[in-house]
C-alpha positions in Angstrom: 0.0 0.0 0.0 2.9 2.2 1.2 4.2 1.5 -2.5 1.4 2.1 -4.4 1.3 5.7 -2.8 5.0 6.6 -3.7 4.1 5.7 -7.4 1.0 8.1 -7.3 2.9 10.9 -5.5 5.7 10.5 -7.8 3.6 10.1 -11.0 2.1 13.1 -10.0 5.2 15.3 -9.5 6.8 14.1 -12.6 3.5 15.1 -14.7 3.8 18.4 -12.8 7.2 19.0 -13.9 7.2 17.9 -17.6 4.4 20.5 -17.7 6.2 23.4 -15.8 9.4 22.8 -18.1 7.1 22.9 -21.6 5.8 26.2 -20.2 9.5 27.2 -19.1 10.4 26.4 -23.1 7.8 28.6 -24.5 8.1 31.2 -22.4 11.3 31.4 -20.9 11.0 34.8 -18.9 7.7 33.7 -17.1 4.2 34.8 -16.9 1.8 34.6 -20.0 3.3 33.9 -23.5 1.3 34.7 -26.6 1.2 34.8 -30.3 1.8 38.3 -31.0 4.4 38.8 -28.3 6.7 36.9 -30.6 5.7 37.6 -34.1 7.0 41.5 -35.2 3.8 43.7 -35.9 3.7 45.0 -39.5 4.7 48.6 -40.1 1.0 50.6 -40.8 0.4 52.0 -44.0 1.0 55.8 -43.2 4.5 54.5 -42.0 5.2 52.4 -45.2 4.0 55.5 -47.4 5.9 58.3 -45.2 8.8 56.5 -46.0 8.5 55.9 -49.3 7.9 59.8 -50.0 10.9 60.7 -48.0 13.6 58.3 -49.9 11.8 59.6 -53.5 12.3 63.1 -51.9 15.9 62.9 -51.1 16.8 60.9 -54.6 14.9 64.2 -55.9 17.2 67.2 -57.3 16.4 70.5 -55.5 14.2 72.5 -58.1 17.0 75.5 -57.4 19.6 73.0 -58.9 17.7 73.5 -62.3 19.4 74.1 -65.4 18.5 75.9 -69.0 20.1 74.3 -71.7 22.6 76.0 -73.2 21.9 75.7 -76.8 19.6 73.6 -78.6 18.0 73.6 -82.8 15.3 74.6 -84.1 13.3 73.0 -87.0 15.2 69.9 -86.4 12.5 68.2 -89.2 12.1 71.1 -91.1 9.9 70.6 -93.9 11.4 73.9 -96.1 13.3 72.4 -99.2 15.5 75.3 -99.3 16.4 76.5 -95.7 17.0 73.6 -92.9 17.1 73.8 -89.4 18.9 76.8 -87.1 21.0 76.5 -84.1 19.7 78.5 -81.1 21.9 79.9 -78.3 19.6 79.7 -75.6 22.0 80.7 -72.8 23.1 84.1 -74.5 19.2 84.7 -75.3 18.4 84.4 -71.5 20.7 85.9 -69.9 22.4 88.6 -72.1 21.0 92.3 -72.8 19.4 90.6 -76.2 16.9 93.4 -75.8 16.2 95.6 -78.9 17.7 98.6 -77.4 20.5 96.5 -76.0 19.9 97.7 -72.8 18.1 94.6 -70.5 17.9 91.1 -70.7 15.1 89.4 -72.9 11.8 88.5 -70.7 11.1 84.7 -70.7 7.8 85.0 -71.6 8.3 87.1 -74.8 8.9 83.8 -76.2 7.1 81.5 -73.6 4.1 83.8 -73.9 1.6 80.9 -72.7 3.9 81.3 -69.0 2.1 84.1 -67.4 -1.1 85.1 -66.2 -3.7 86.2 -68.5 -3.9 89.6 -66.4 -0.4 90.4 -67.7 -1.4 89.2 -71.5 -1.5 91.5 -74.3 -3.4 91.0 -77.3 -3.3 88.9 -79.8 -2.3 86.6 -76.7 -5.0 84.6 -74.9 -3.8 81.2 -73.8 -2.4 81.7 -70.0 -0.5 78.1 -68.4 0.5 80.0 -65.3 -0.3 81.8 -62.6 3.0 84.0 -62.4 5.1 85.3 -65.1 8.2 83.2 -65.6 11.4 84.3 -64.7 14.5 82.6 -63.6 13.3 82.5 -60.1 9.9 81.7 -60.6 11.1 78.2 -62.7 13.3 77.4 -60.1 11.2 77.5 -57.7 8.3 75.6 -59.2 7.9 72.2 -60.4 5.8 73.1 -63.6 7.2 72.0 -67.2 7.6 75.1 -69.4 5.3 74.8 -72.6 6.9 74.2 -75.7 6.4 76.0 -79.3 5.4 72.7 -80.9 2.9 71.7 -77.8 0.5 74.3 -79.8 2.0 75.6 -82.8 2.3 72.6 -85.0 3.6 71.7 -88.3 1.6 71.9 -91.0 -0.2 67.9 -91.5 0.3 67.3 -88.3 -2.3 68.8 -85.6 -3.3 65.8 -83.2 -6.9 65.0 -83.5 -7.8 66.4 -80.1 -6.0 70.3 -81.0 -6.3 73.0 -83.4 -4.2 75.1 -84.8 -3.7 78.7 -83.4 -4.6 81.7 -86.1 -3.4 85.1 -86.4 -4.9 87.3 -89.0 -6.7 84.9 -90.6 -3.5 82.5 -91.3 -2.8 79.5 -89.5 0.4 80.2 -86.6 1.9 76.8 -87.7 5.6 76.3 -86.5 7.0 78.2 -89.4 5.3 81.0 -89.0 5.0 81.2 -85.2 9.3 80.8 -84.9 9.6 84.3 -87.8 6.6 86.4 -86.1 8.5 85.7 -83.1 12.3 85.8 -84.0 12.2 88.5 -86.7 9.8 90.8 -85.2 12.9 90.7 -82.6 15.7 91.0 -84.9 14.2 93.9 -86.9 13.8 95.9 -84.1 16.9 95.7 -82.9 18.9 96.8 -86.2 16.1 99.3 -86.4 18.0 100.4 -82.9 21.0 99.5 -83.5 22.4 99.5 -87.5 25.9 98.2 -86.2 24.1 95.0 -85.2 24.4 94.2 -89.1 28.1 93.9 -88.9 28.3 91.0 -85.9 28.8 87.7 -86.6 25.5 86.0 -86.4 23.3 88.8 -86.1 20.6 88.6 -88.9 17.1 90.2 -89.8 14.0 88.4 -91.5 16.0 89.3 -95.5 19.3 86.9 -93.9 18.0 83.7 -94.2 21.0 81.9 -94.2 22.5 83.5 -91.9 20.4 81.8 -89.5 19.0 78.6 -91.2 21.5 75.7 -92.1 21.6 75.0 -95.6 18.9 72.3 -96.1 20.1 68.7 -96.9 
């Protein structure tokens, strides 16, 4: 009888034990152990997506690091037989005193005219893109693409089906046109001003073609 006792009390003990050393094993600093507790908890979405934005940000030039280029052709494809396409130096027209009167430096919108506000628009202009006139300073800071001649004045045969071509007095301001009302009208003026201009290397008015156009192919 004494025996039989023993084996309970011992059976007992060593059931007691196995189960305090399983619990021991799963959770070895004591107390309640659970399922989450051990498995990492997933970063929200607001986390996921801040971080995302800030890496994309910091990969992302400062706009003040901006850059015109420096030179650039015109009329790449022209379709003129005769007169080809014409080198432009971009970085003497922005920033030297290319006015007529040789006196300031030529305003960004007097050939990105659709880069202002309408308030400062004179006619025969009417499309506005922007809410402040485009300057240097105004590009940098901003993240808006500057509208190109060919984004509404198109070649002749090849208006997109959603567009029409701009008119000015009663002709159709194709890219041809658009590129002489605006370059010669400049030109003009300034020999107009400025009869020595005639003389420089490169100068031309709307009667020097060549001077301007590369010899077409």
């Amino acid at each position: 009888m004494k025996n039989l006792v023993k084996l309970i009390v011992f059976s007992s003990f060593a059931c007691l034990a196995a189960f305090a050393f399983s619990c021991g094993a799963i959770n070895p600093g004591g107390g309640s152990a659970s399922l989450s507790s051990a498995t990492p908890t997933p970063a929200s979405n607001a986390a996921v997506n801040t971080a995302t934005n800030t890496a994309a940000n910091a990969a992302k030039p400062p706009a003040g690091n901006k850059k015109i280029p420096k030179e650039f052709t015109l009329g790449k494809d022209s379709l003129d037989a005769v007169h080809g396409a014409v080198p432009f130096d971009h970085d003497t027209h922005a920033f030297a005193k290319y006015s007529p009167d040789g006196k300031s430096v030529v305003g960004c919108v007097e050939c990105h005219h659709t880069d202002q506000p309408k308030s400062a628009m004179k006619p025969p202009l009417v499309t506005s893109e922007r809410d402040v006139v485009l300057t240097m300073e105004t590009w940098q800071a901003s993240d808006q693409k500057v509208t190109g001649c060919r984004e509404c004045h198109f070649q002749d045969g090849n208006v997109p089906d959603d567009k029409e071509m701009p008119v000015l007095n009663g002709k159709d301001l194709n890219n041809e046109l658009a590129y002489h009302v605006n370059c010669n009208t400049c030109h003009d003026a300034a020999f107009k001003a400025r009869p020595e201009l005639k003389g420089k290397k490169g100068f031309a008015t709307s009667k020097d073609c060549l001077i301007c156009h590369m010899k077409a192919n």
